[in-house]
MARKE-8141 format. One line per field, with one value per residue (C-alpha): x, y, z; residue in three letters. Coordinates in steps of 0.05 Angstrom, whole numbers. Each point is the difference from the previous one (the first is absolute). Example, Ala and Ser with C-alpha at 12.3 -4.5 7.8 and 13.67 -1.06 7.14 Angstrom:
! MARKE-8141
px = c(246	27)
py = c(-90	69)
pz = c(156	-13)
rest = c(ALA	SER)
//
This chain:
! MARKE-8141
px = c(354	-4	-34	49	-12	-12	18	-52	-69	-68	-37	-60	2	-67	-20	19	-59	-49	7	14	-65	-52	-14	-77	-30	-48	48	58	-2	65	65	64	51	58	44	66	73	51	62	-8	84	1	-62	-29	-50	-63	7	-35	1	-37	-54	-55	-72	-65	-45	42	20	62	73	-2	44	-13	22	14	-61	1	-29)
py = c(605	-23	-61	-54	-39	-65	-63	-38	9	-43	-25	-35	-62	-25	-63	3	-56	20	69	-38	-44	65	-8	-10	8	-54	-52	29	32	45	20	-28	54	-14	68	-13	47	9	34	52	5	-71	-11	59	-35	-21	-72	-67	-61	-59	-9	-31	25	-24	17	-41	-55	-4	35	61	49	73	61	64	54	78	38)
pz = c(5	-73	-18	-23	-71	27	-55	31	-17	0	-57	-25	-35	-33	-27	-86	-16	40	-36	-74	7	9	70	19	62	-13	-6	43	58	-8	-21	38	20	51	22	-1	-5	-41	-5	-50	-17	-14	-40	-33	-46	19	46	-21	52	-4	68	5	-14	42	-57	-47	32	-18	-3	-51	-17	32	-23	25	0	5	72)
rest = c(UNK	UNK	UNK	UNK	UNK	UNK	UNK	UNK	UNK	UNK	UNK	UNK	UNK	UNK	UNK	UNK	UNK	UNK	UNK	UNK	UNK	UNK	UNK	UNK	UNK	UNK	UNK	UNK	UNK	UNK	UNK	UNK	UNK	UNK	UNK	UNK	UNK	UNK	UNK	UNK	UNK	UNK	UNK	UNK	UNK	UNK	UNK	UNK	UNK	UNK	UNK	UNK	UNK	UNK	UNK	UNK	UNK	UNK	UNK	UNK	UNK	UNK	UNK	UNK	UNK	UNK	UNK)
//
């Protein structure tokens, strides 16, 4: 049997200003990242949402990352 095209598929979202600020392992100790879906028919560009990141403290926008 053939594989279907699913419209579902997982992605990564990762933490825009822990990226933006140069990220040192001194001072932080990582990168946030939260996997998520998405329905790929209903939003083909790359997803931002707004979670919260530990190493911030505070709500940040993430955005979507390649695999």
């Amino acid at each position: 049997m053939a594989k279907s095209k699913e419209s579902r598929l997982k992605v990564i979202l990762e933490c825009t200003s822990c990226v933006r600020n140069g990220f040192d392992k001194k001072k932080s100790r990582g990168i946030s990242r939260y996997i998520t879906q998405k329905n790929r028919n209903n939003t083909p560009s790359r997803l931002e949402l707004k979670k919260f990141c530990p190493y911030c403290y505070k709500h940040t926008i993430h955005g979507e990352i390649k695999k």
